[in-house]
N, C-alpha and C positions, 0 to 999 in steps of 0.2 A: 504494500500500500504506500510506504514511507518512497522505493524507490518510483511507484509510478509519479505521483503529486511530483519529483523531482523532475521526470523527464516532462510533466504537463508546464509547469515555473520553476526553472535552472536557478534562478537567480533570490525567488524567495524561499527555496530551498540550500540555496548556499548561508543563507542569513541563517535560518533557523536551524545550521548545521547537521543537515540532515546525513550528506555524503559521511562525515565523523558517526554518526550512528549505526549508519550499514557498514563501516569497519570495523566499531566496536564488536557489535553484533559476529561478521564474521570470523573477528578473533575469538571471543569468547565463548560463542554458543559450539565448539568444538574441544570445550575444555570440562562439558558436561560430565557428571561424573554418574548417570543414572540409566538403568536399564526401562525401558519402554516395552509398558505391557499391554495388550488392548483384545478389546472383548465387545462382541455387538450382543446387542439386546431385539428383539423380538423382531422390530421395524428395520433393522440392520442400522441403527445410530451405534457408532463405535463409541466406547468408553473407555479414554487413556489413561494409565495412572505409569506413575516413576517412580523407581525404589533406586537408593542411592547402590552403588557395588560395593561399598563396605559393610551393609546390614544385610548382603546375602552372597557367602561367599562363594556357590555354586554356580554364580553366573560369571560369563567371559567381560571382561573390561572393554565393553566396546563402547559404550556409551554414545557421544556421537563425534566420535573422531572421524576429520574427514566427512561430516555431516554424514552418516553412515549407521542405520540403526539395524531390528531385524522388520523392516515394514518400509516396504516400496512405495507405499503411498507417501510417507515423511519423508522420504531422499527424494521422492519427487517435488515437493514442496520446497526444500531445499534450493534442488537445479532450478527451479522457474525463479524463485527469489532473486540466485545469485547470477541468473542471465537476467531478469532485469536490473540488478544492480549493474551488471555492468553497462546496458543497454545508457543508463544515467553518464557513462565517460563521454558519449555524443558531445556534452557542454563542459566536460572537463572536467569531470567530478566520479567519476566511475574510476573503476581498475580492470585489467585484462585478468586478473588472478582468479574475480568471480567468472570467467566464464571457463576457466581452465577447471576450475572445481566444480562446476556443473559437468562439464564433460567425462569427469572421474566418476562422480555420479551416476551418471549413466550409463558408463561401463556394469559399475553396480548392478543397475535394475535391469540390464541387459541378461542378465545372470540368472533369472527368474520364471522362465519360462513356464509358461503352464501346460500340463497337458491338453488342457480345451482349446489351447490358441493363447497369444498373448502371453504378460506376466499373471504370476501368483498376487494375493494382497503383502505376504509374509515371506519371511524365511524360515517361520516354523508351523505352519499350515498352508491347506490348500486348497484354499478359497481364490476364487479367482471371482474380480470384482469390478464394476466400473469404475471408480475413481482412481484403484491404479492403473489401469489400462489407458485411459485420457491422459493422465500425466506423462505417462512414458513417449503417447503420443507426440503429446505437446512440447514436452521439451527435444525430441525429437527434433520434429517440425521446426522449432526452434534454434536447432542447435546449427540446421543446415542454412538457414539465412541469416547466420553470424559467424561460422568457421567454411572460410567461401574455398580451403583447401580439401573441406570433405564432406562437400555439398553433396554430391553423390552417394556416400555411404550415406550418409543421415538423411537422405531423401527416400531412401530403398527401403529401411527400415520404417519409418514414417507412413509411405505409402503400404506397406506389408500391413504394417501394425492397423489403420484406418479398414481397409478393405478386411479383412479377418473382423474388426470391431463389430462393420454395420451388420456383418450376415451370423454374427454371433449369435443374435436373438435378444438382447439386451437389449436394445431400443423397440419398445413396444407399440401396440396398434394404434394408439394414442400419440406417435411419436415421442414418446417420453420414455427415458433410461431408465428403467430401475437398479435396481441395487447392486446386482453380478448373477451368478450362474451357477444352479446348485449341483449335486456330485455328478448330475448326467448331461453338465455342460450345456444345460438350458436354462432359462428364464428362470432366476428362481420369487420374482413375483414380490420383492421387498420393496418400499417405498420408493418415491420417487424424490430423493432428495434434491435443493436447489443447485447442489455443489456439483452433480452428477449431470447435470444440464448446462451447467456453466462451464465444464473446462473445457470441455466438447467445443464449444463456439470457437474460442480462442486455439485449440488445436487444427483445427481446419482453416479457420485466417491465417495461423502459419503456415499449413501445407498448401495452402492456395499460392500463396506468395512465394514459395520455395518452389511450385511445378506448375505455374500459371496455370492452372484448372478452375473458374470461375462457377463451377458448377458446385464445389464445393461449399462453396460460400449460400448459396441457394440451399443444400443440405443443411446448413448450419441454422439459418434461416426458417427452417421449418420446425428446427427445433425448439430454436426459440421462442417463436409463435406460439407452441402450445405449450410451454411452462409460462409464457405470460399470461395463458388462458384458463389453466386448470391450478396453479400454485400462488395465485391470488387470493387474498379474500378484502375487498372494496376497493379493488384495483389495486394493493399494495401487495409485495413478496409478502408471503405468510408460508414458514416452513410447517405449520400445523404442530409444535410442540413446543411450545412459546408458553409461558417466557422459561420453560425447564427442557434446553437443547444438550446439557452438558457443555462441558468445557469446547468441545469440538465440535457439536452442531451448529452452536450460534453463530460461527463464521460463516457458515455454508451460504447464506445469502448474499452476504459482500464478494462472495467470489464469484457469485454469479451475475451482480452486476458489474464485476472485475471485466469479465469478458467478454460481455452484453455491450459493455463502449467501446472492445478491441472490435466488436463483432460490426458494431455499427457503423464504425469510423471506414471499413474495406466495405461493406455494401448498407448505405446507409436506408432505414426506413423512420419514417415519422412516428411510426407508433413503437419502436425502438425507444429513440430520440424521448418520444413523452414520455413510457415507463420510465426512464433513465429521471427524469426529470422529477416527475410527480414524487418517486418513492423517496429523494432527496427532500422535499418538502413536507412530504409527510414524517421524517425523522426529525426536521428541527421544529419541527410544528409540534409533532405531538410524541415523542420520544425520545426528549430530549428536558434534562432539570436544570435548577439555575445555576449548575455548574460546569457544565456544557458535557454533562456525561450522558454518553449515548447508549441505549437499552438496549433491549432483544427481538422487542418488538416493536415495525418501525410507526404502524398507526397509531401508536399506542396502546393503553397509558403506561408512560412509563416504569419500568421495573428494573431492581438491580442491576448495575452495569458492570460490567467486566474486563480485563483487555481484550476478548474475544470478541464482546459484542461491541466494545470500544469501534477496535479495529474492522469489524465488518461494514458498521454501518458508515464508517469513515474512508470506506472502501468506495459507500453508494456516493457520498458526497463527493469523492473523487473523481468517481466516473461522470460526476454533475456538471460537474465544473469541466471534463474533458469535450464534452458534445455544447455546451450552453451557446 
């Protein structure tokens, strides 16, 4: 979020020292000293917790060295951070070191193959799932229209990876993803999270751009459509478990207008443009206290804020201010 706002204003981001935070950030958040544990519940919302490596000595010290945990979805979160981080050197504020570490990365989740097609969610199960699948996409897609000496690998895989996605059966008759693919490698009919419709957009605006295929974008586009139509409630993102998403669901909405402004800005629509618009108003309108902490849910009424729901909804303000 910190590095998009940067690449939208270079310059009120150099004030508010934003490039020093996504250094800090990278130094440190690799010096984690906790094992990542996670477990879905009924609706497939995952729940993380961290147990440090010194109160259980059975586990390997990997923590997240090399941003590197056992969950392809987090090292994918990673690489998309640390290529937009560097995406922010455009104005002179970036470093080439985050895109070199997203690439490491995804040797990583290269590593993961599933039996069904695609990666696993884990590297100690095998659950194959949509949100890792996108990721890998998308920093894919990603990686090829920023390393121009190996545009062609990361294009091969990319397209592999997309074509395997849509006939997988995960995107449903409704056009909406659900959750992954249970042990017979079909649908397995779990929610349709926002976060599972959002990175999707964003991965096919990079593989559009990376193999000028305009038709992609049209695919993306229909996706979007119908999570602006069925993942509302009075025109606003409503993930349906508000204001108690856990630690990690209450982002899922910011990152799906994360990609809903990449999605817009390569084939623009008006009613893009207005969702993008309205749900930013309806946060400082009515989800928002007189501290400027931002809730879960963005209609309101306000409710406990978090850095999750901090950050997501400061996601949608982002994407606001990117199309306004």
């Amino acid at each position: 979020m910190l590095a998009d706002y940067a690449v939208e204003n270079p310059q009120s981001a150099a004030s508010l020292s934003i490039p020093g935070v996504i250094q800090n950030t990278y130094e440190q958040a690799q010096k984690t000293t906790v094992q990542a544990s996670k477990a879905l519940n009924a609706d497939g919302l995952p729940i993380s917790t961290y147990v440090k490596i010194s109160e259980r000595s059975n586990i390997l010290s990997r923590g997240f060295d090399g941003f590197l945990n056992d969950y392809y979805d987090d090292e994918g979160w990673w690489a998309l951070a640390l290529i937009r981080s560097h995406d922010v050197g455009v104005y002179g504020l970036g470093d080439q070191k985050y895109l070199e570490a997203a690439m490491e990365i995804f040797e990583d989740m290269k590593k993961g193959a599933s039996t069904c097609g695609g990666i696993y969610w884990s590297k100690v199960g095998t659950y194959t799932n949509a949100i890792a699948n996108e990721l890998y996409l998308k920093v894919a897609a990603s990686l090829a229209n920023r390393v121009p000496g190996q545009k062609d690998y990361y294009v091969d895989i990319a397209t592999k990876q997309w074509d395997w996605f849509k006939r997988s059966g995960m995107i449903n008759g409704n056009n909406l993803i659900n959750d992954g693919l249970d042990e017979n490698c079909t649908n397995n009919g779990m929610k349709t999270w926002t976060y599972n419709q959002g990175v999707i957009l964003g991965a096919l605006v990079e593989l559009s751009k990376s193999t000028g295929d305009k038709s992609l974008l049209t695919e993306a586009s229909t996706i979007a459509a119908a999570a602006i139509s069925d993942l509302t409630k009075d025109g606003i993102l409503y993930e349906g478990c508000e204001p108690d998403c856990g630690a990690d669901g209450v982002q899922f909405k910011g990152i799906f207008m994360r990609n809903l402004r990449v999605l817009h800005q390569a084939a623009p629509r008006d009613a893009f443009r207005s969702f993008l618009l309205n749900n930013a108003d309806a946060i400082w309108d009515h989800d928002r206290n007189s501290e400027n902490q931002l809730g879960p849910t963005w209609n309101g009424p306000f409710a406990a804020a978090s850095a999750g729901t901090q950050s997501s909804a400061m996601d949608a303000l982002v994407a606001a201010v990117a199309v306004a």
